[in-house]
Structures are given as C-alpha cells and as structure tokens.
C-alpha positions as a Markdown table, in Angstrom:
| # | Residue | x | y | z |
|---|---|---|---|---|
| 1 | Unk | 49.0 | 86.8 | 121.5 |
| 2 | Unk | 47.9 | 87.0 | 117.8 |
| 3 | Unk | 45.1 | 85.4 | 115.5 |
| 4 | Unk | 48.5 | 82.7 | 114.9 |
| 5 | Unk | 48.6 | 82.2 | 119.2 |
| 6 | Unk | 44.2 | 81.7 | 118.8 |
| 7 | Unk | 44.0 | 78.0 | 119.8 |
| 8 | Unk | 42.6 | 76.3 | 122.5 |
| 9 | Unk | 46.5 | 75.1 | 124.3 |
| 10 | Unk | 48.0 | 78.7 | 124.0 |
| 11 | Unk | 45.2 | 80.4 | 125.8 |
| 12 | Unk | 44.8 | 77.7 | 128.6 |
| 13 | Unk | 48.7 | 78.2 | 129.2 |
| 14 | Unk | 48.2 | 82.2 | 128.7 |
| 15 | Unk | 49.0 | 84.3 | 132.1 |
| 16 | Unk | 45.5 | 84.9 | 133.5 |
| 17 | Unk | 46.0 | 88.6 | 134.4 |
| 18 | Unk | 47.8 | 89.1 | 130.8 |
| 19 | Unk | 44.8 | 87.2 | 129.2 |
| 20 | Unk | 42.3 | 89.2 | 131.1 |
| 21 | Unk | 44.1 | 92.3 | 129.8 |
| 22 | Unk | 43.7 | 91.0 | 126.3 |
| 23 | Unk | 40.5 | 91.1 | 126.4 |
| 24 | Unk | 39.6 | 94.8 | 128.3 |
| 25 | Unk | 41.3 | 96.0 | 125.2 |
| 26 | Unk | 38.5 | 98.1 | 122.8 |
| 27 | Unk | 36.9 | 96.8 | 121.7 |
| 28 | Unk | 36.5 | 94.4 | 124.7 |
| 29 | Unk | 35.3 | 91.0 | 124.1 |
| 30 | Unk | 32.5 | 91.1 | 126.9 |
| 31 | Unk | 31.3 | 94.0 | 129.3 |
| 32 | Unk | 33.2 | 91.9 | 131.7 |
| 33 | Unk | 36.2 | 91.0 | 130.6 |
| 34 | Unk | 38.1 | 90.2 | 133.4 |
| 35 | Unk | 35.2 | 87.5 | 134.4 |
| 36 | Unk | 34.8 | 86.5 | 130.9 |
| 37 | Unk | 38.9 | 85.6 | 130.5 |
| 38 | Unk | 38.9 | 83.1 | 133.8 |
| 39 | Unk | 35.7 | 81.3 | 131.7 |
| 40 | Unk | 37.3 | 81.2 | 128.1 |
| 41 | Unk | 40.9 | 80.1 | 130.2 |
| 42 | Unk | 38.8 | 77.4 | 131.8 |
| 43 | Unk | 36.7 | 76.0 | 128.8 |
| 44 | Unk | 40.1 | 76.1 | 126.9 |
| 45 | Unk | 41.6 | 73.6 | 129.8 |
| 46 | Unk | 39.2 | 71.9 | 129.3 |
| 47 | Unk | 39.4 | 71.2 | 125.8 |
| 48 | Unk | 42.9 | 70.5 | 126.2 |
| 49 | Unk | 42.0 | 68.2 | 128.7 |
| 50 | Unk | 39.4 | 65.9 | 127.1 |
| 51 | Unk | 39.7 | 67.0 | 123.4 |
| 52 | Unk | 43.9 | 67.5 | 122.9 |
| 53 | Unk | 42.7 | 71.1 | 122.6 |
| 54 | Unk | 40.7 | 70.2 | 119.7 |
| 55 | Unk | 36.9 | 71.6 | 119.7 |
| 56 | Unk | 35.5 | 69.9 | 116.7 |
| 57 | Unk | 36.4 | 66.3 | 118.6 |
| 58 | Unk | 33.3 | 67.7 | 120.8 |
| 59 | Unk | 31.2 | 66.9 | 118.2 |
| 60 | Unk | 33.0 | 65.1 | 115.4 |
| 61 | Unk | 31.9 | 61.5 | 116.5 |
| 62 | Unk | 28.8 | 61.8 | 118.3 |
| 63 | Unk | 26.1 | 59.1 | 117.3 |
| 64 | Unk | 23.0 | 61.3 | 117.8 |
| 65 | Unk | 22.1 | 64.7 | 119.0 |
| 66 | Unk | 21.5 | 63.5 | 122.8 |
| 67 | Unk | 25.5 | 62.5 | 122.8 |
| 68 | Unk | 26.0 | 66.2 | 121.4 |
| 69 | Unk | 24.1 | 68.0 | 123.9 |
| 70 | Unk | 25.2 | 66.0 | 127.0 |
| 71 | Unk | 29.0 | 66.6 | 125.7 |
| 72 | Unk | 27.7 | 70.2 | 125.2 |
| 73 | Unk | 26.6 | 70.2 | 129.0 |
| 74 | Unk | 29.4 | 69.0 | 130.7 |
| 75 | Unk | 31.8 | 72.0 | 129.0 |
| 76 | Unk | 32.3 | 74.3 | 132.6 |
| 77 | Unk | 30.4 | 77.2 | 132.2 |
| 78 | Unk | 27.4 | 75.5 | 130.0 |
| 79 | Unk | 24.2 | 74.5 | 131.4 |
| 80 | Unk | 20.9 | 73.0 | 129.7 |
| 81 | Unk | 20.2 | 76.6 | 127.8 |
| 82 | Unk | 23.4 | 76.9 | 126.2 |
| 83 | Unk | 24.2 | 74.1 | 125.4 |
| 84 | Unk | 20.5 | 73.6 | 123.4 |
| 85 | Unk | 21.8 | 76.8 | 122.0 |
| 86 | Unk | 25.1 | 75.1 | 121.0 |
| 87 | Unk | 23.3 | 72.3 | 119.9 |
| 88 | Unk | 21.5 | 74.4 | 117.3 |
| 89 | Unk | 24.0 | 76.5 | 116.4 |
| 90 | Unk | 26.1 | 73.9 | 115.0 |
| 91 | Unk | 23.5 | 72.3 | 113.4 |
| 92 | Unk | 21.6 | 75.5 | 112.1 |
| 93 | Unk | 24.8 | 77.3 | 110.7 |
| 94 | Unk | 27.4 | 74.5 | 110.4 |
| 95 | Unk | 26.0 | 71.8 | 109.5 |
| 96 | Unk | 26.7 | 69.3 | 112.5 |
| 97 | Unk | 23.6 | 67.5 | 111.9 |
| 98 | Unk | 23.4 | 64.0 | 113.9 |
| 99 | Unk | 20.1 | 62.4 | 114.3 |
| 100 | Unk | 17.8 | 63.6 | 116.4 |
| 101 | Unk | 19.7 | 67.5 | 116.7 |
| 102 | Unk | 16.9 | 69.0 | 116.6 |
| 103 | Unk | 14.9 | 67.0 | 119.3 |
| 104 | Unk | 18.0 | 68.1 | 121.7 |
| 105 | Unk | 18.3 | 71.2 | 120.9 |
| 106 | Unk | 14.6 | 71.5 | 122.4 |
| 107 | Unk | 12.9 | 74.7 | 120.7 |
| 108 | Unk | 16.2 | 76.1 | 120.0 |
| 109 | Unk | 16.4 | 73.4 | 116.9 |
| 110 | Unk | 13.2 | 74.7 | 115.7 |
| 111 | Unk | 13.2 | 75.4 | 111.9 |
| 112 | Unk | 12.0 | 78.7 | 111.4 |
| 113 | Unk | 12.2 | 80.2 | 114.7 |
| 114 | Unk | 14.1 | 83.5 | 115.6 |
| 115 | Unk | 15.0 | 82.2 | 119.5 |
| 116 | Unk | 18.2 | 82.8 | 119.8 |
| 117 | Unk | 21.8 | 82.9 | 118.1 |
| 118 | Unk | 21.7 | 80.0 | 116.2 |
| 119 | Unk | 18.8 | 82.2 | 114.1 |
| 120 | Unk | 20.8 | 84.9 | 112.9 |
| 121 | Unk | 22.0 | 85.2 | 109.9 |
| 122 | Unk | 21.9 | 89.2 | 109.2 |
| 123 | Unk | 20.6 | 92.5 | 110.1 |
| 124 | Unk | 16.9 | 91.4 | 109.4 |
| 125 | Unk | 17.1 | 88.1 | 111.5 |
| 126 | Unk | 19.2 | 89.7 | 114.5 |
| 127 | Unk | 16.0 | 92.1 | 114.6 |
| 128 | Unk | 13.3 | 89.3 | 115.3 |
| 129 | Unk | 15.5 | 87.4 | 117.7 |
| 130 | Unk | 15.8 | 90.7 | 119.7 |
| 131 | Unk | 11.8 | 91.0 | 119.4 |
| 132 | Unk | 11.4 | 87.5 | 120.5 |
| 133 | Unk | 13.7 | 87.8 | 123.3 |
| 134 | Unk | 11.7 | 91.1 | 124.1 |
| 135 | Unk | 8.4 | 89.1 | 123.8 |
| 136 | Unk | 10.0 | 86.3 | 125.9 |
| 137 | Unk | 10.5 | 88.8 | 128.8 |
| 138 | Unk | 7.2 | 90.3 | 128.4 |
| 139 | Unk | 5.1 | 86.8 | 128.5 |
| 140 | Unk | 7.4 | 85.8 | 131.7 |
| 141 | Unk | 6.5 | 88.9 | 133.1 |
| 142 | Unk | 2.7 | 88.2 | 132.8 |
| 143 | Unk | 3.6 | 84.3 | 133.8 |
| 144 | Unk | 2.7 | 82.5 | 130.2 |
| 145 | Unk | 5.0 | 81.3 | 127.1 |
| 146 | Unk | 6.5 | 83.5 | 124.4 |
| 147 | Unk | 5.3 | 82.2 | 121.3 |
C-alpha cells in the first residue's frame, strides 16, 4: 500500500494484520498501532458503507451544523468530544461552514480559542493548545472550568 492505494475502499479491504503492520512501521502512526489499524479499518467500512467510500459526502450536503455533528457522531469510534472537534475542524481550517457550526461544535467552534486541534495552525498555536490542555487538567483536578 502506497499514498496511490490511500483511499477509504482499499484500506477497508486491506488484510488486518498486514494493515496493522503498516502502521507499526517508524515512524508509527499511533503509540498503538495495532489498536489504532482495527479503528481506521472500521471508520473506512464505514465510509464505504454509507458514503461509497467517499468522506467529503459526510459533510457535503448537510443543511446546518446540528446535521454535521450528528453525522460526525454516528462515525464508530466518535463520541460527542470528537466529533465537536471534527465539527470545528472542518469549519476552522477547511472551510465547511453550515449554519449554526459553531453553535455544534460547542466551545470547540469558539473563534479565538486554543482548545483543541482545530486551533493549530503552527508552532506558536500548538504551544497554547498544549497550555490549555495543561490548564484544563489542572482546573479538573481542583473541580472548576478551564478558562
């Protein structure tokens, strides 16, 4: 499998232990590669499945940003976090913008914020989602809200 083979079809219909191989190579995908490839294999099936293995048809048509997140939602392996996540992501730094994005992307969609990846654009802005994560732990520690 090459950058050519990278497409939704080919790595549902990959051989799972092959796949899971592909990505322990260095530099591995995830620290756990072997669980990560059954989750990328499954969310690929899935595209297949309801999208003809086409990931943009997730959100190519959606009529507002609830539609986006609950389509978001039901991908295996996404709950409410990621999927906000998702949700600003592709509006933030792709420019998937239906109305009311920002509303479901909860405080994720925030303009301005450094939350989470959707926020980072460089070296400068992976720094402050780091320290807000950091905060974020901190303030859950002590029971209140980051800020």
């Amino acid at each position: 499998m090459d950058a050519d083979d990278l497409d939704a079809r080919s790595i549902a219909a990959y051989d799972p232990e092959a796949f899971a191989g592909l990505l322990s190579r260095k530099p591995a995908v995830h620290r756990y590669p072997g669980s990560m490839a059954g989750r990328v294999q499954q969310l690929c099936r899935y595209l297949v499945d309801h999208y003809d293995g086409d990931a943009g048809a997730l959100w190519r048509d959606v009529a507002d940003g609830r539609e986006l997140l609950r389509r978001l939602n039901e991908l295996p392996g996404f709950g409410k976090q990621k999927a906000q996540i998702f949700t600003a992501l592709l509006g933030k730094r792709f420019g998937v913008t239906p109305p009311g994005w920002r509303e479901a992307a909860g405080d994720y969609g925030e303009q301005g914020s450094y939350r989470s990846v959707a926020d980072i654009t460089g070296p400068d802005s992976l720094a402050r989602v780091r320290a807000f994560k950091q905060e974020a732990k901190r303030a859950a520690k002590e029971g209140r809200r980051a800020t």
